[in-house]
The first five atom37 places (N, CA, C, CB, O) and aatype in JSON, in Angstrom:
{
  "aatype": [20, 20, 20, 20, 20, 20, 20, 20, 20, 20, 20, 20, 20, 20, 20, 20, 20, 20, 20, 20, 20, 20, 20, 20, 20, 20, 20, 20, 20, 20, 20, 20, 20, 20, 20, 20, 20, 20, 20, 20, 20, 20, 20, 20, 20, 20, 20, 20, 20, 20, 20, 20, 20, 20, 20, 20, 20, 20, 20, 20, 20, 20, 20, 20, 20, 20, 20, 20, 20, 20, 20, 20, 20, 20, 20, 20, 20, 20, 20, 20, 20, 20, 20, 20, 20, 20, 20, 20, 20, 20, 20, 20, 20, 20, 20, 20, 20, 20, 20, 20, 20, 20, 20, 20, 20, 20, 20, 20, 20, 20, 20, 20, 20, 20, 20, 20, 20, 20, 20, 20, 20, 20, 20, 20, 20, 20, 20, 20, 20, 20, 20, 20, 20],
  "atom_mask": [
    [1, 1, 1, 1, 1],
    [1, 1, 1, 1, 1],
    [1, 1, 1, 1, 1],
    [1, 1, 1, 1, 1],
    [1, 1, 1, 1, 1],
    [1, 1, 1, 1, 1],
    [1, 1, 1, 1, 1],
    [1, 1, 1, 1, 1],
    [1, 1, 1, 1, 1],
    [1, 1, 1, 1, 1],
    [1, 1, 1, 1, 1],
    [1, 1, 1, 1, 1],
    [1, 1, 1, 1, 1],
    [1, 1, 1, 1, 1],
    [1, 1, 1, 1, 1],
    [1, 1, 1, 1, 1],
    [1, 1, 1, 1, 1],
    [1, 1, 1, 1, 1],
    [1, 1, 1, 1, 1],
    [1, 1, 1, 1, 1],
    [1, 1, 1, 1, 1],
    [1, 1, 1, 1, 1],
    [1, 1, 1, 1, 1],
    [1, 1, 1, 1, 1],
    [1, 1, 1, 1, 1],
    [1, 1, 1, 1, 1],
    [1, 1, 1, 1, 1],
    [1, 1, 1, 1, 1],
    [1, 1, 1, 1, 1],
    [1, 1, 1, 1, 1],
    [1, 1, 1, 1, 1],
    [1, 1, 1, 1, 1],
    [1, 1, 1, 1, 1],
    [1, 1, 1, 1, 1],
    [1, 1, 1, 1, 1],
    [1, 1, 1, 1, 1],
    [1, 1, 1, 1, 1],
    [1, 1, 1, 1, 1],
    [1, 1, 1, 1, 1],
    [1, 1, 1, 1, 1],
    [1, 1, 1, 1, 1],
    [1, 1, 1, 1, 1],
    [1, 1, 1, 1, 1],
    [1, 1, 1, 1, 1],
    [1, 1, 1, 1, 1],
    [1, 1, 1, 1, 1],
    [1, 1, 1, 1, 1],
    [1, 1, 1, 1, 1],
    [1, 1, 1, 1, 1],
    [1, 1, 1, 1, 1],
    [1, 1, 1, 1, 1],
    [1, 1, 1, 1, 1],
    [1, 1, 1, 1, 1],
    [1, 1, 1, 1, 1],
    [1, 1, 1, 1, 1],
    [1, 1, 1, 1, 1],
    [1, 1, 1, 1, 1],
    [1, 1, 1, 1, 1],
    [1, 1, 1, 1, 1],
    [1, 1, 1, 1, 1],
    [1, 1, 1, 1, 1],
    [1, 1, 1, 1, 1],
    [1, 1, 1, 1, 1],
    [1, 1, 1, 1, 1],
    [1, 1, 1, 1, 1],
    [1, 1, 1, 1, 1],
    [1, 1, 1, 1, 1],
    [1, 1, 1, 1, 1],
    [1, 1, 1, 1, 1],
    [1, 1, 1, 1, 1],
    [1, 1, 1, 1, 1],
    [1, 1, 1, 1, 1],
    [1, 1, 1, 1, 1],
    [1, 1, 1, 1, 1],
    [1, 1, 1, 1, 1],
    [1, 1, 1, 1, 1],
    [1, 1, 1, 1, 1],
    [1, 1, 1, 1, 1],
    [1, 1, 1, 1, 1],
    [1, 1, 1, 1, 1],
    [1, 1, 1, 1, 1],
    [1, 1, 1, 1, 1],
    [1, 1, 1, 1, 1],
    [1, 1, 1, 1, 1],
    [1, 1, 1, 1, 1],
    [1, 1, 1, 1, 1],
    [1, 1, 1, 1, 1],
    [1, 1, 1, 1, 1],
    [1, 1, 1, 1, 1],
    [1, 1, 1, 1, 1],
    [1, 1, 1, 1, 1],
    [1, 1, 1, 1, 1],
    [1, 1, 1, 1, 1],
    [1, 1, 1, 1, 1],
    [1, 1, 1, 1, 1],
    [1, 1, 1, 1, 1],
    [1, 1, 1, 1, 1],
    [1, 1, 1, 1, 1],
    [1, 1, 1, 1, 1],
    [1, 1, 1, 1, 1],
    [1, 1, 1, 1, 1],
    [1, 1, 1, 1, 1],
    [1, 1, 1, 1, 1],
    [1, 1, 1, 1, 1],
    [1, 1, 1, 1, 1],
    [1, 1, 1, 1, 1],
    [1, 1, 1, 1, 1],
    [1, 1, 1, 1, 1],
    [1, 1, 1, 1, 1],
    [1, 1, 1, 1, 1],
    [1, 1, 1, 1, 1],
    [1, 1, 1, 1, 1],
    [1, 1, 1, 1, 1],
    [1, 1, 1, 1, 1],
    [1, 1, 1, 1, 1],
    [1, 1, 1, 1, 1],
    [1, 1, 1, 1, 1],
    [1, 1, 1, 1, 1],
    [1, 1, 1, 1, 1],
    [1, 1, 1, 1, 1],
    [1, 1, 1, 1, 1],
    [1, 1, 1, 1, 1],
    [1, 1, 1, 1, 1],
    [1, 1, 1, 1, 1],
    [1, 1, 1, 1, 1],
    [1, 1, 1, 1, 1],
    [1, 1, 1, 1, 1],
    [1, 1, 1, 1, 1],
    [1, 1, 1, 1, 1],
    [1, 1, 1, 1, 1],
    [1, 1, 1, 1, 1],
    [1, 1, 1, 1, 1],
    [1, 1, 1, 1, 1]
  ],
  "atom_positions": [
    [[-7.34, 6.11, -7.29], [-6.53, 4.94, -7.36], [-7.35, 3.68, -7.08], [-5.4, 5.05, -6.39], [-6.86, 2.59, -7.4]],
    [[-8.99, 3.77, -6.32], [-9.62, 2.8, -6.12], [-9.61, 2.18, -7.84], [-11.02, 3.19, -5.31], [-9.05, 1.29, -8.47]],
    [[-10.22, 2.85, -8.0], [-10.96, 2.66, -9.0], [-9.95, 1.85, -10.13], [-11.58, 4.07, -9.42], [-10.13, 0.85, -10.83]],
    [[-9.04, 2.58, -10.0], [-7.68, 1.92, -11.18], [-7.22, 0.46, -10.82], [-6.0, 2.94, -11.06], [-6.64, -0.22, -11.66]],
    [[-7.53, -0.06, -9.42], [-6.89, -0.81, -8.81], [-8.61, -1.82, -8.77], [-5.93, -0.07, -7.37], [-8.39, -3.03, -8.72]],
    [[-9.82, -1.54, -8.77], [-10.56, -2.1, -8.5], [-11.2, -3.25, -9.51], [-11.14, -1.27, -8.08], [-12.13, -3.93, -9.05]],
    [[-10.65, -3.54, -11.15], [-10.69, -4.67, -11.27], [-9.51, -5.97, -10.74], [-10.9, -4.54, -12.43], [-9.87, -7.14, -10.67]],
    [[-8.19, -5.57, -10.42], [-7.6, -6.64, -9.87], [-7.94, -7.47, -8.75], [-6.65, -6.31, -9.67], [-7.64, -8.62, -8.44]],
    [[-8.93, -6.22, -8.01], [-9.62, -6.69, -6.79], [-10.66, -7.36, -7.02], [-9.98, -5.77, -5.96], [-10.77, -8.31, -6.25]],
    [[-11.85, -7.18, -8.12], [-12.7, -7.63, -8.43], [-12.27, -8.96, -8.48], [-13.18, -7.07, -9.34], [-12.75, -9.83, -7.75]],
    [[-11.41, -9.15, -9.3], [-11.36, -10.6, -10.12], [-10.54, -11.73, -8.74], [-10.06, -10.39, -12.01], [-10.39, -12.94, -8.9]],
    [[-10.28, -11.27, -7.97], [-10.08, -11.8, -6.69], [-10.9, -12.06, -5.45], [-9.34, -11.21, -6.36], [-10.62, -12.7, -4.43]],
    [[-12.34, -11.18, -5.9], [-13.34, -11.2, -4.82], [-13.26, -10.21, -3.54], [-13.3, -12.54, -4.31], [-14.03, -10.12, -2.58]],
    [[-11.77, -9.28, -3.94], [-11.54, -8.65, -2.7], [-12.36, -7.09, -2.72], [-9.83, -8.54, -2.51], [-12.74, -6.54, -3.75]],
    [[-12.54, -6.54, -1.31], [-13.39, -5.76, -1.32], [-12.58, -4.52, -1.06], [-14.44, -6.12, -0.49], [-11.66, -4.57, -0.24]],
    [[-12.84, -3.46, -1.67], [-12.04, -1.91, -1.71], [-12.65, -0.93, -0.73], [-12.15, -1.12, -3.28], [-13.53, -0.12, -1.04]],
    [[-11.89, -1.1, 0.95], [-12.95, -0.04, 1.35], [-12.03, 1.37, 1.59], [-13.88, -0.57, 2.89], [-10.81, 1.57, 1.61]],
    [[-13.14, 2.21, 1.77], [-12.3, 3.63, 1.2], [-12.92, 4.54, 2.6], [-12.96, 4.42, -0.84], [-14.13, 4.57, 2.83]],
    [[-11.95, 5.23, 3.42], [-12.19, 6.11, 4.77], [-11.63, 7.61, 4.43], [-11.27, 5.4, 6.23], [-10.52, 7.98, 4.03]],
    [[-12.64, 8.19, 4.69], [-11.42, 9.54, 4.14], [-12.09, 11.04, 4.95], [-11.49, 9.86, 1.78], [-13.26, 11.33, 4.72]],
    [[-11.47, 11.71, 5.66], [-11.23, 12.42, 6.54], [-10.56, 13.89, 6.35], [-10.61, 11.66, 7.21], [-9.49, 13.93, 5.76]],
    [[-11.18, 15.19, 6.86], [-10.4, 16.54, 7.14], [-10.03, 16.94, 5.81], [-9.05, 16.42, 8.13], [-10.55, 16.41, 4.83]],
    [[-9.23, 17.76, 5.73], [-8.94, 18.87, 4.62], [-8.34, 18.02, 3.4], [-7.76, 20.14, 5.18], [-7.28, 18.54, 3.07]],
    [[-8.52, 17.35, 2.94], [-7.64, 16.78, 1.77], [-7.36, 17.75, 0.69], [-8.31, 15.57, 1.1], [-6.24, 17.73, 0.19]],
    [[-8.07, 18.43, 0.36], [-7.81, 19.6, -0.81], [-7.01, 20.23, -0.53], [-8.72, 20.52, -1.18], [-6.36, 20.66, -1.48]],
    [[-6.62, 20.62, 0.69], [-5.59, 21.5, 1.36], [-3.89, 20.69, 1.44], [-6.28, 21.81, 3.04], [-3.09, 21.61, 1.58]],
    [[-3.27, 19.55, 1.41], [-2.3, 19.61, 1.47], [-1.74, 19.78, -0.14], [-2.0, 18.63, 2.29], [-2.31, 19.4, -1.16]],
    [[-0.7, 20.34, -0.06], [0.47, 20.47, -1.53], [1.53, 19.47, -1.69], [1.44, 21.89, -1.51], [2.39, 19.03, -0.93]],
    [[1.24, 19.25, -2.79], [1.75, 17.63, -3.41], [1.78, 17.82, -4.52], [0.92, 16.28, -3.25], [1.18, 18.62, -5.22]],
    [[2.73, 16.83, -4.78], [2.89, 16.16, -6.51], [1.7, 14.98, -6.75], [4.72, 15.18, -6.79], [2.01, 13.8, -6.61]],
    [[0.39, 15.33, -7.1], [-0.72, 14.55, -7.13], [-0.33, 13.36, -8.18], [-2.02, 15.44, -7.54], [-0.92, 12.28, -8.27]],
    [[0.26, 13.58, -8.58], [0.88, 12.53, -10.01], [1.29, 11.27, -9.23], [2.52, 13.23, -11.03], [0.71, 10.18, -9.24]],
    [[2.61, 11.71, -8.44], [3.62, 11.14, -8.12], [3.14, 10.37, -6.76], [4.75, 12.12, -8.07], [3.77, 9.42, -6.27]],
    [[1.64, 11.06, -6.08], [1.08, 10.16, -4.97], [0.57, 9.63, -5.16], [0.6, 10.32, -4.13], [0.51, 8.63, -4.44]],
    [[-0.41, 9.74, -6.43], [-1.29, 8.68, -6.97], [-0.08, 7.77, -7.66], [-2.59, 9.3, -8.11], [-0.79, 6.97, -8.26]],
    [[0.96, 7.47, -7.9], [2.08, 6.21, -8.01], [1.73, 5.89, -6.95], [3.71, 6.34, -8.18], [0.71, 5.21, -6.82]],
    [[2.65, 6.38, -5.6], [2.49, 5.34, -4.39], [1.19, 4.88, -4.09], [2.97, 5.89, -3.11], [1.12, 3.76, -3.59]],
    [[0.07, 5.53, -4.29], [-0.7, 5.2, -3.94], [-1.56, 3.63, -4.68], [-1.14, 6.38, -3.88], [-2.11, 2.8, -3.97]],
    [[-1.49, 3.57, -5.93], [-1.42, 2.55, -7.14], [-0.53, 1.44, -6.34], [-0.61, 3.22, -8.73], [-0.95, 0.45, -5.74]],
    [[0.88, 1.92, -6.51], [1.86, 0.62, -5.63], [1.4, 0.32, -4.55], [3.34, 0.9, -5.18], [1.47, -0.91, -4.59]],
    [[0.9, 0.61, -3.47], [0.81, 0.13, -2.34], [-0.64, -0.68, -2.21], [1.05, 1.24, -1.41], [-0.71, -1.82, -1.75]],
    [[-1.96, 0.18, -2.74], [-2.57, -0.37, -2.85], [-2.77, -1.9, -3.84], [-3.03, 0.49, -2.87], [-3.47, -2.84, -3.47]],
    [[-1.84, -1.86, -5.32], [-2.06, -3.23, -6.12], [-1.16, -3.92, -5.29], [-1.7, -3.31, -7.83], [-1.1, -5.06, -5.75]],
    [[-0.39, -3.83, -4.26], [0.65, -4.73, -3.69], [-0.61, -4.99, -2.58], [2.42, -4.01, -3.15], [-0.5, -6.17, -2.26]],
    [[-1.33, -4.62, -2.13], [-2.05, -5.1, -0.63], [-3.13, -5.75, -1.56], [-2.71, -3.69, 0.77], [-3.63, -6.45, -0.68]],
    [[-3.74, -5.99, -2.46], [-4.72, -6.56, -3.39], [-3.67, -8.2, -3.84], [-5.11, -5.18, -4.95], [-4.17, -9.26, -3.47]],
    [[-2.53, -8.25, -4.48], [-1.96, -8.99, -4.96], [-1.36, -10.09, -3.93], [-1.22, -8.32, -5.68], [-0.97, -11.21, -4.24]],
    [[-1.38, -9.43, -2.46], [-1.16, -10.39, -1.1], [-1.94, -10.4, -0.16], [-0.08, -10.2, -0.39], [-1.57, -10.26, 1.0]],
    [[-3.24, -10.56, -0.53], [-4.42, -10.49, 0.14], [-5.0, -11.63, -0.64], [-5.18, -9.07, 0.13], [-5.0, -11.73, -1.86]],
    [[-5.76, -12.88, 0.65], [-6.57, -13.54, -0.08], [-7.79, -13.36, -0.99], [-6.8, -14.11, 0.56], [-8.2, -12.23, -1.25]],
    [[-8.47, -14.69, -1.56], [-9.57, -14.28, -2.07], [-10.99, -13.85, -1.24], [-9.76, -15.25, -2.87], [-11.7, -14.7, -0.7]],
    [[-11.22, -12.75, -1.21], [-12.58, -12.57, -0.64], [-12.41, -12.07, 0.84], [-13.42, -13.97, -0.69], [-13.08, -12.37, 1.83]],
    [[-11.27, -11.16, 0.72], [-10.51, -10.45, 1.76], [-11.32, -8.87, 1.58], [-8.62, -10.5, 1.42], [-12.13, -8.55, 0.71]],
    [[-10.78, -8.05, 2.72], [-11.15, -6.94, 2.2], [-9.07, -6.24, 2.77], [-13.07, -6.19, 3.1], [-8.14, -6.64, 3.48]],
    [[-9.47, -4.74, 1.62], [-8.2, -3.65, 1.65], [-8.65, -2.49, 1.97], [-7.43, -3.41, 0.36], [-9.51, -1.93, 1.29]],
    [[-8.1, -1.91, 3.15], [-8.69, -0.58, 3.59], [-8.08, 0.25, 3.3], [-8.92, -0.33, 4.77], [-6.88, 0.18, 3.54]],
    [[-8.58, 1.39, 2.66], [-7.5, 2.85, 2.41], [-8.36, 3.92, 3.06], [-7.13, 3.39, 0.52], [-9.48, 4.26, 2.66]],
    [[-7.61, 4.46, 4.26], [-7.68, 5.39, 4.93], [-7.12, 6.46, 4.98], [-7.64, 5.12, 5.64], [-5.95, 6.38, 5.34]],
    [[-7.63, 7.79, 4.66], [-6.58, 9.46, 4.01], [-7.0, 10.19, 5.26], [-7.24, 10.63, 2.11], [-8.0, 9.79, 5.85]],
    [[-6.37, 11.17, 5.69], [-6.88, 11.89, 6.62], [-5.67, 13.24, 6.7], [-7.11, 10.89, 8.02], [-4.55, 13.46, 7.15]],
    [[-6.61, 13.84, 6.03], [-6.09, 15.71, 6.07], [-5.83, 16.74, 6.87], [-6.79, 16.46, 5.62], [-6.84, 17.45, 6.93]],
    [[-4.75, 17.26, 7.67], [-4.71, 18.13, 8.64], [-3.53, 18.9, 8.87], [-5.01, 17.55, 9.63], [-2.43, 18.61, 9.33]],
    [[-4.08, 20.04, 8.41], [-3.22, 21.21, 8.73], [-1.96, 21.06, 7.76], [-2.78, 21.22, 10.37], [-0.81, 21.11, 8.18]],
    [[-2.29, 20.87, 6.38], [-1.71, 20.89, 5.07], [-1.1, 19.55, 5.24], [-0.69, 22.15, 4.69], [-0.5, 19.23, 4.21]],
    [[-1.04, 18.58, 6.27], [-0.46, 17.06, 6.36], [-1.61, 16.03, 5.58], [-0.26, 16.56, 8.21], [-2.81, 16.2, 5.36]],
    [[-0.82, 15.03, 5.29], [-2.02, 13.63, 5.02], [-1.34, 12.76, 5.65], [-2.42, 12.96, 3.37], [-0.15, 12.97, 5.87]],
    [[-2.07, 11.46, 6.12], [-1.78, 10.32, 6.47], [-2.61, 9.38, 5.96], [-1.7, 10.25, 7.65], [-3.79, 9.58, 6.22]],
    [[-2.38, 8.48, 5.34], [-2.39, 7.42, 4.51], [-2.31, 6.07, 5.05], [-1.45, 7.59, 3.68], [-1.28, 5.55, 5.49]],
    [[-3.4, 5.56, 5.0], [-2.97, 3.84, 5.77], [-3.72, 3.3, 4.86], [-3.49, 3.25, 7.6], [-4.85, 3.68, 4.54]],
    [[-2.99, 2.19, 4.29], [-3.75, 0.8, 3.5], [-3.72, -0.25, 4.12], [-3.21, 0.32, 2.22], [-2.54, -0.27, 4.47]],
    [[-4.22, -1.23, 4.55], [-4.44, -2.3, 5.54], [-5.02, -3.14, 4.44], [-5.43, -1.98, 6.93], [-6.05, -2.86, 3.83]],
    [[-4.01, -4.56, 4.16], [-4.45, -5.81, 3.77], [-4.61, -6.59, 4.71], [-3.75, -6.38, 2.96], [-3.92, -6.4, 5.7]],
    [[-5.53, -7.65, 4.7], [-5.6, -9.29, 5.72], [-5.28, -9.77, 5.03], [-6.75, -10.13, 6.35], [-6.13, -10.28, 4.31]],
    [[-3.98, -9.96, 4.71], [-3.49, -10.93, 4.13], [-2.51, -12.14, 5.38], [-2.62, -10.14, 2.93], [-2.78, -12.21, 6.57]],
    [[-1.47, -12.91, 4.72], [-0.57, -13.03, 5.24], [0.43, -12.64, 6.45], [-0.41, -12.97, 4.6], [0.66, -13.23, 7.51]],
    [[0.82, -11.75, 6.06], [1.82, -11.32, 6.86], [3.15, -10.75, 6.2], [2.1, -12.38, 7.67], [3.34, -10.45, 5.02]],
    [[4.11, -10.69, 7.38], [5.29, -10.27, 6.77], [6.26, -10.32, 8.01], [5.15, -8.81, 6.04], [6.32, -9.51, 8.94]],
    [[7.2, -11.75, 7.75], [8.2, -11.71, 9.18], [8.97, -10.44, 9.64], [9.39, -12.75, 9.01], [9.7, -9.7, 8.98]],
    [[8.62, -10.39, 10.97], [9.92, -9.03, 11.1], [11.18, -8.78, 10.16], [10.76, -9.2, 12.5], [11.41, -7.89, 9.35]],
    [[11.95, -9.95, 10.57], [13.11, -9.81, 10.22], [13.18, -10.25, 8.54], [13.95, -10.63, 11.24], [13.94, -11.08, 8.04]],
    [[12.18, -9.43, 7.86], [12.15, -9.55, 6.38], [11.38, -7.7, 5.73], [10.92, -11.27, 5.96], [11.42, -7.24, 4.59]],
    [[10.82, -7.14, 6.85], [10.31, -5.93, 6.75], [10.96, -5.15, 5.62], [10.43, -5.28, 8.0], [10.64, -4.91, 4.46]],
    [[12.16, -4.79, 6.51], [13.43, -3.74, 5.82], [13.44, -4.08, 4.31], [15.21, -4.07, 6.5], [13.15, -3.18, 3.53]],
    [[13.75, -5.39, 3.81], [14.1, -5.57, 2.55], [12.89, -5.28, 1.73], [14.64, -6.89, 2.35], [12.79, -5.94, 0.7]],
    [[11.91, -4.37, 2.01], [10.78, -4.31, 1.03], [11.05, -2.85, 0.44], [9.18, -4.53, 1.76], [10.73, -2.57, -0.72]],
    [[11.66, -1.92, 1.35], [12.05, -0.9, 0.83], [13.51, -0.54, 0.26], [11.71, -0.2, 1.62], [13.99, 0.59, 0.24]],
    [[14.14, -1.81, -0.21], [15.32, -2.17, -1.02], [15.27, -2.79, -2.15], [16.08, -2.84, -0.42], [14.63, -3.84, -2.21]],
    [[15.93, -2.29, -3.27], [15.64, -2.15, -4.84], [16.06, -3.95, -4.52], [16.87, -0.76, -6.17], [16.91, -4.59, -3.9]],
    [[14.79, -4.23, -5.44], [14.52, -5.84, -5.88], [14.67, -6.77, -4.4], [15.92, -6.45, -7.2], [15.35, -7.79, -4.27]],
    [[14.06, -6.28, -3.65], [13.96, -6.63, -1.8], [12.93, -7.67, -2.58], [13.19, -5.12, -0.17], [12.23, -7.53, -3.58]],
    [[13.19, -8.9, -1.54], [12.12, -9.95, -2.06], [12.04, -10.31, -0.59], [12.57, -11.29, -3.31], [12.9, -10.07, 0.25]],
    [[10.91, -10.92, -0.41], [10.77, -11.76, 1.37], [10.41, -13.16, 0.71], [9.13, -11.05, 2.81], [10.65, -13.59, -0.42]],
    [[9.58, -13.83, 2.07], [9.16, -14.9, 1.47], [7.88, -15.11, 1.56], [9.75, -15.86, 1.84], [7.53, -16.29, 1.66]],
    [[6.88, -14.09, 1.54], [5.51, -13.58, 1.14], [5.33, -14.08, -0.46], [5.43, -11.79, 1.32], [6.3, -13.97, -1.21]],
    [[4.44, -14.46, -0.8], [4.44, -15.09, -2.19], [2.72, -14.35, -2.44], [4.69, -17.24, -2.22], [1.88, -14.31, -1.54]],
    [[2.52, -13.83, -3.81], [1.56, -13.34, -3.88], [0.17, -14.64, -3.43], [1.7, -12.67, -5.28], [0.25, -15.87, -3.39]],
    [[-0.78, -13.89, -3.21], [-1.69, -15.33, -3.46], [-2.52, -15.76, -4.63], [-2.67, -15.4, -2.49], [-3.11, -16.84, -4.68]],
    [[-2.52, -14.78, -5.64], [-2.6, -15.08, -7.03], [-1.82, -15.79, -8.39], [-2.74, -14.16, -7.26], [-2.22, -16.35, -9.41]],
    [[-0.58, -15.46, -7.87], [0.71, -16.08, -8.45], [1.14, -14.61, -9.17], [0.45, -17.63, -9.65], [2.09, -14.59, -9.96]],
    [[0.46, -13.51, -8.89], [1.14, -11.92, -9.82], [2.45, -11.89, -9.89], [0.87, -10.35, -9.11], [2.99, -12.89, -9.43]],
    [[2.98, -11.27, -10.21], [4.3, -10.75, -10.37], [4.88, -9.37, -9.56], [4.36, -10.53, -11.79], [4.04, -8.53, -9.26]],
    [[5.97, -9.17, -9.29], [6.37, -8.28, -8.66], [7.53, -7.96, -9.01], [6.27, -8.46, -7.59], [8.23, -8.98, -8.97]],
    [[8.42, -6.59, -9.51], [9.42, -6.35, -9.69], [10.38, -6.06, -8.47], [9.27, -5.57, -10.48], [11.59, -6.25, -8.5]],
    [[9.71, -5.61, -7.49], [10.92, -5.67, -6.08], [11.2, -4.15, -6.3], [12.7, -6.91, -6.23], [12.24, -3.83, -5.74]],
    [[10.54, -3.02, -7.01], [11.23, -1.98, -7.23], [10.02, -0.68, -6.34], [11.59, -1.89, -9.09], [10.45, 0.15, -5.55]],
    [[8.57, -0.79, -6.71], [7.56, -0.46, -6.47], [7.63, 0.07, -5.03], [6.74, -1.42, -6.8], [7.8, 1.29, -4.96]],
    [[7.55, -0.52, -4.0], [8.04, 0.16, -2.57], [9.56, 0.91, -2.62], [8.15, -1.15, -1.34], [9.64, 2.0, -2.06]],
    [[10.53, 0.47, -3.14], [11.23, 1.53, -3.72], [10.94, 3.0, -3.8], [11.35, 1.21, -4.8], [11.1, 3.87, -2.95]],
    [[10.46, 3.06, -5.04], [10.25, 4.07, -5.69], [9.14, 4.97, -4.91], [9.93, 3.65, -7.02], [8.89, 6.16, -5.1]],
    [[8.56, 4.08, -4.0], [7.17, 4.71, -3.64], [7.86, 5.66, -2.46], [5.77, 3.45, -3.04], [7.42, 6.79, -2.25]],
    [[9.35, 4.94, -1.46], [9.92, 5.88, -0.58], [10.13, 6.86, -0.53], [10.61, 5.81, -0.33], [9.88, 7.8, 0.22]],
    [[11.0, 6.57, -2.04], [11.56, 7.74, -2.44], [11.23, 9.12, -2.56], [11.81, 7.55, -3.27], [11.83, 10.14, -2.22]],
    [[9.44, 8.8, -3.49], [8.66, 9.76, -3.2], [8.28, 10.22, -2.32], [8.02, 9.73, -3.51], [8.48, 11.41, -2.1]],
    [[7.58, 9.43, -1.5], [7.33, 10.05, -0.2], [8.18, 10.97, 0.91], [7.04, 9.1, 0.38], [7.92, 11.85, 1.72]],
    [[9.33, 10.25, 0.47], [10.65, 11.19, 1.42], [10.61, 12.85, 0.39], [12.91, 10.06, 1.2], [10.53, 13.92, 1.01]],
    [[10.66, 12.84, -0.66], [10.93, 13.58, -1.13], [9.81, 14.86, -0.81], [11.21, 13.05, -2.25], [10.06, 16.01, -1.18]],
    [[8.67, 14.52, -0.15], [7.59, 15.34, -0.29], [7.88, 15.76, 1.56], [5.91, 14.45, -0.96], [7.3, 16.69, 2.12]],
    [[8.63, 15.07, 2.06], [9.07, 15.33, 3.5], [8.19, 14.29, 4.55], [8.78, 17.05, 3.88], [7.99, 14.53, 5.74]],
    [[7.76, 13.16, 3.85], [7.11, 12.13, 4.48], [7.82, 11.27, 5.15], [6.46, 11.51, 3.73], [8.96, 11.4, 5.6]],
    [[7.06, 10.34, 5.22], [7.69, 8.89, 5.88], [6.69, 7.5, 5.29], [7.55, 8.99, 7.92], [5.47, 7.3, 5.26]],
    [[7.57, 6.9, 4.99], [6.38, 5.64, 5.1], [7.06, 4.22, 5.26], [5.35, 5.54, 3.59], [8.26, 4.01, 5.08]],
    [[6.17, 3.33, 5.62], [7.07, 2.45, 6.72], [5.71, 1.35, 6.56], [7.52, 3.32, 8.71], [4.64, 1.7, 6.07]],
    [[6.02, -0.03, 7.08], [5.01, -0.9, 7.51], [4.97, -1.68, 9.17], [5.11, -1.94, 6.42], [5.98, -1.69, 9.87]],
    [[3.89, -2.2, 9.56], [3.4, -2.51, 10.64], [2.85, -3.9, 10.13], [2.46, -1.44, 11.25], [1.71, -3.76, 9.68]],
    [[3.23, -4.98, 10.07], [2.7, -6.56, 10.03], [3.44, -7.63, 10.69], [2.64, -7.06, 8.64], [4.44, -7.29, 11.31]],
    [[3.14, -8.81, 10.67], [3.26, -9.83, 11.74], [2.33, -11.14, 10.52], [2.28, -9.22, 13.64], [1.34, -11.11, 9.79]],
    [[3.26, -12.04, 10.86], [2.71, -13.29, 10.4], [0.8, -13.81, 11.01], [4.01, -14.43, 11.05], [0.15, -13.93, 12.05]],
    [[0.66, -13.94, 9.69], [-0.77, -14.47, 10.2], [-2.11, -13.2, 10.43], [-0.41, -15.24, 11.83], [-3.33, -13.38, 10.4]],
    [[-1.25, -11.8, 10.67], [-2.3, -10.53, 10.88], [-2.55, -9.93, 9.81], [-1.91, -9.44, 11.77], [-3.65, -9.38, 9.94]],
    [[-2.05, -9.72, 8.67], [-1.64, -9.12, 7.44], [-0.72, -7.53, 7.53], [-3.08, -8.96, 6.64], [0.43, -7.76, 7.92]],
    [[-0.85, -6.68, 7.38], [0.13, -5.56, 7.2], [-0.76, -3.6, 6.91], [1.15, -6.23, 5.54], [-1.76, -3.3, 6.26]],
    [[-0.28, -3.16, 7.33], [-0.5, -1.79, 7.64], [1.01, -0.85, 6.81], [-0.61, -1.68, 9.59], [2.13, -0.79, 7.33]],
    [[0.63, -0.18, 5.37], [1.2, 0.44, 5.0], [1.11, 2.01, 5.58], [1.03, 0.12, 3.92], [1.85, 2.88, 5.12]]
  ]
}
């Protein structure tokens, strides 16, 4: 997904760093359907991330589990605007810093999956720190 995602980053100056940890071959998944979330979350932390920022994607494999963290410096994201990102056409008042586009559906869909595989996924940001998918 770097790689798919790494000219939007290019052309922004932002840097793709990649951490990756323990059994990854070992958990069972819909590889299709994680490489979606994984695409969404990562072109969403590229598209609200300044220029000449860096995006961290961190995997870590254990005992047929993964955990997944993408970390933009971007912006932020007010508390009390969190929730509406995982609600069909949820908008905050985060504005890309490229001017991209966003359908409001993408964290959606990305839940969905993830629930469906018996996951969770959720965010951790604050104005001014940027955000932890």
């Amino acid at each position: 997904m770097v790689r798919l995602n790494s000219l939007l980053a290019q052309k922004k100056g932002i840097i793709l760093e990649q951490h990756y940890s323990g059994e990854l071959d070992r958990v069972r998944c819909d590889r299709q359907k994680l490489k979606q979330v994984m695409n969404n979350i990562i072109s969403n932390a590229i598209k609200f991330s300044p220029q000449g920022a860096v995006v961290s994607i961190s995997i870590c494999g254990r005992n047929g589990e993964m955990r997944v963290e993408i970390r933009a410096h971007g912006v932020g994201i007010p508390d009390n605007e969190q929730e509406r990102l995982f609600k069909p056409f949820g908008r905050t008042s985060v504005r890309a810093t490229g001017g991209e586009k966003s359908t409001g559906l993408g964290l959606v869909i990305s839940r969905r999956i993830v629930e469906s595989h018996g996951g969770k996924i959720g965010v951790e940001s604050a104005p001014g720190s940027g955000s932890t998918f």
